[in-house]
N, C-alpha and C positions, 0 to 999 in steps of 0.2 A: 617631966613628961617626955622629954625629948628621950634620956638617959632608958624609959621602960620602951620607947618608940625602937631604938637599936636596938635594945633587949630582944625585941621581938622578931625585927628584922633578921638578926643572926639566928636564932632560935626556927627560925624556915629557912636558915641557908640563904637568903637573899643577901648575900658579901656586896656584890655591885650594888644594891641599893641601899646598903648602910656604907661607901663610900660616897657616895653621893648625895645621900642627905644631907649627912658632914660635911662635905665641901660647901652644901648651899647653905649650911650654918653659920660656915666663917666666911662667908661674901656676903656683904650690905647690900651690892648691889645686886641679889637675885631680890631682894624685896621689890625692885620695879617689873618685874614678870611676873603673867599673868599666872594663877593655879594649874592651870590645865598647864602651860610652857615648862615649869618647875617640874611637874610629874613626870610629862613627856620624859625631861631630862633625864630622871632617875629610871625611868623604866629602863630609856637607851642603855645605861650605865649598866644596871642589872644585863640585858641583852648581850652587850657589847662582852661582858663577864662572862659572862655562860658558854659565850662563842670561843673565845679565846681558850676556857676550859677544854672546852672538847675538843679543838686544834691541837692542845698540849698532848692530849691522852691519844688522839689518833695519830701523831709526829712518832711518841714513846712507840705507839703500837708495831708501828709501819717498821721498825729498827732500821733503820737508815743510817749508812756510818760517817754521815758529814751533814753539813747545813746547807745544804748545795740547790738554787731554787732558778728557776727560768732568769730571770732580773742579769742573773750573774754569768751567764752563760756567753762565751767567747764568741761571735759572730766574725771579730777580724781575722782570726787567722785560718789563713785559706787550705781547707780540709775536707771541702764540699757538703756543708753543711747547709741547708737553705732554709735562710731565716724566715721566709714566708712561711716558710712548711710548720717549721719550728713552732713559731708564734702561730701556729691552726692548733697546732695539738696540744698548747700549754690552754685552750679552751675547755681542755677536756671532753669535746662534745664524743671523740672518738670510744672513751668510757662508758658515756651514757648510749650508746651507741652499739656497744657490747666486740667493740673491735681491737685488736691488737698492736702492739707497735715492732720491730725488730732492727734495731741499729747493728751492724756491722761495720769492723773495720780493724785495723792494725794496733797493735798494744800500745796504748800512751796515749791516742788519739782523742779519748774523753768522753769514750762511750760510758763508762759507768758514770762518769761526773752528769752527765745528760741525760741519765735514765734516772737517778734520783731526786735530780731536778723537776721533769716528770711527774716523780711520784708526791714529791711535796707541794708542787701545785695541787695534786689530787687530792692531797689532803687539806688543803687550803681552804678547795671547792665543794669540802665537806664528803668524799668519797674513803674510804677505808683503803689500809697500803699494806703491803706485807714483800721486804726485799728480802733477799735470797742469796747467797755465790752457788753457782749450780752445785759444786761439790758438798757443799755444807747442808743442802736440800737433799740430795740421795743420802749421806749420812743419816742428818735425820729422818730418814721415811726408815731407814733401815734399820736404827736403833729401835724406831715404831713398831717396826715389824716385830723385832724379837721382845719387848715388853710387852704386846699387847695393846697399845696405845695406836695402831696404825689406823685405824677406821675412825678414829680422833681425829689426830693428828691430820687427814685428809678433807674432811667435816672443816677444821678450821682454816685450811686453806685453800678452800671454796668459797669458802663467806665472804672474803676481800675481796672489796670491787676492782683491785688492781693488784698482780701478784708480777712484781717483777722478778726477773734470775737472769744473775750476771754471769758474765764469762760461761756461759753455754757454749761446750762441745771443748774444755780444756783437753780430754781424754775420752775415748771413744767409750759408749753406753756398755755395758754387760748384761746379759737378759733379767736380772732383776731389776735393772733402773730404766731400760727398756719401759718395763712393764709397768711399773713405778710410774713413770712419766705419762704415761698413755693413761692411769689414773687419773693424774690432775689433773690433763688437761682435756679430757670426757665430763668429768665435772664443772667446769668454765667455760666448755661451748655453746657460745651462745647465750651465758647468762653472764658473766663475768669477761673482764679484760687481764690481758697479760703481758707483759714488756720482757724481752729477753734481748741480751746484749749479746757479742761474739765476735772473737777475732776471724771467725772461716763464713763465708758468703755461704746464703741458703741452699746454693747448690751441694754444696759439698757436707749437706748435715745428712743426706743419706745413707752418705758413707760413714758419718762417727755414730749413725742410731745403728748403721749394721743390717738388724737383721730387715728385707725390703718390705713385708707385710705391716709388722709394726711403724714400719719407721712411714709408708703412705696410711697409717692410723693418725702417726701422731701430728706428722705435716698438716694432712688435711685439716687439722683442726685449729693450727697455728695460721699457715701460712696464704690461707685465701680473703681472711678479713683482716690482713695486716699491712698497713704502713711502715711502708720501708727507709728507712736513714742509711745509707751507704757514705762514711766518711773515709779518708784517703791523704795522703801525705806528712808528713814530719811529724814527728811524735810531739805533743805540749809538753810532755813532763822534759824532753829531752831540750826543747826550746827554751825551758825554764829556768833548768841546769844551767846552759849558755848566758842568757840573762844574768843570772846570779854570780856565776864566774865570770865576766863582762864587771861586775859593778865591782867585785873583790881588788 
């Protein structure tokens, strides 16, 4: 009976609940809890599995290039980072909210470590993620272009509730990625959220969009429902180095 009970279990896909049966198989001591306690259990299990699943596949989806999660994130070292702030926006409520975030600040400082932190909370809190290095997002919208795949390709990075892009403004826009970008993010105003990182402060991104029409298109839709991270002094990676050479 037990043996056709898993049978079946598996046979719908309930994994979580044919671990859990099994476990209260080989405990004697779930015989003192009551029917309904036992169940609870197994459904939790079932649940608890399910949840777990779709974290995995929303983590894969997001392509995130480290394991990088708010928990872990540096508060000591003084970079002007404000951990009240921090700890508001690892809530998420600013996603649900339809608002943006944009960290600025000097290379090493740990802006991208912080934005995908970010976005794995968001995934955490069951929101969709999709990261980006800006260069590697004009590529492919451009590759899109010329296969015919670009009205895809823009379709599916609308749909994430969180679209981050790092190191924004490495090299000043050219009027295709201009126009490119003033795409996505027409598509995301207002319904979706977006986290973009950057070594040059928001003043000076109207000088790498260039041209001034587009570039107050594309601000306007960035930079007035966004929370700002301004960090500042000695680079982590370079502090690191020190440390590491220190212990050698």
């Amino acid at each position: 009976m037990n043996t056709q009970t898993t049978d079946m279990l598996y046979s719908m896909r309930l994994h979580g609940m044919v671990t859990a049966f099994q476990e209260q198989l080989q405990l004697p001591s779930m015989g003192d809890l009551s029917f309904e306690d036992r169940f609870a259990m197994i459904v939790q299990k079932e649940w608890t599995h399910r949840e777990n699943r779709r974290l995995a596949l929303r983590l894969r989806a997001a392509k995130l290039r480290r394991q990088a999660s708010i928990e872990d994130v540096d508060f000591r070292h003084p970079r002007g980072l404000d951990r009240s702030l921090a700890l508001s926006l690892a809530t998420c409520e600013w996603i649900r909210n339809r608002h943006n975030v944009i960290i600025t600040g000097p290379t090493g400082i740990g802006k991208s470590f912080l934005a995908e932190a970010f976005a794995h909370k968001a995934c955490r809190e069951g929101f969709t993620a999709l990261y980006y290095r800006c260069p590697r997002l004009f590529r492919e919208l451009a590759i899109a272009r010329g296969d015919g795949s670009y009205l895809k390709l823009l379709a599916r990075i609308a749909k994430v509730d969180l679209l981050v892009i790092d190191d924004w403004g490495l090299s000043a826009l050219n009027d295709a990625e201009r126009r490119d970008f003033l795409e996505v993010m027409e598509d995301r105003q207002g319904l979706k959220s977006t986290l973009m990182t950057s070594q040059y402060p928001v003043q000076k991104w109207y000088e790498l969009i260039g041209e001034p029409t587009l570039a107050d298109a594309i601000l306007d839709r960035i930079v007035h429902v966004a929370h700002k991270i301004t960090l500042k002094g000695e680079s982590l990676r370079r502090r690191q180095a020190k440390l590491t050479n220190a212990e050698q």
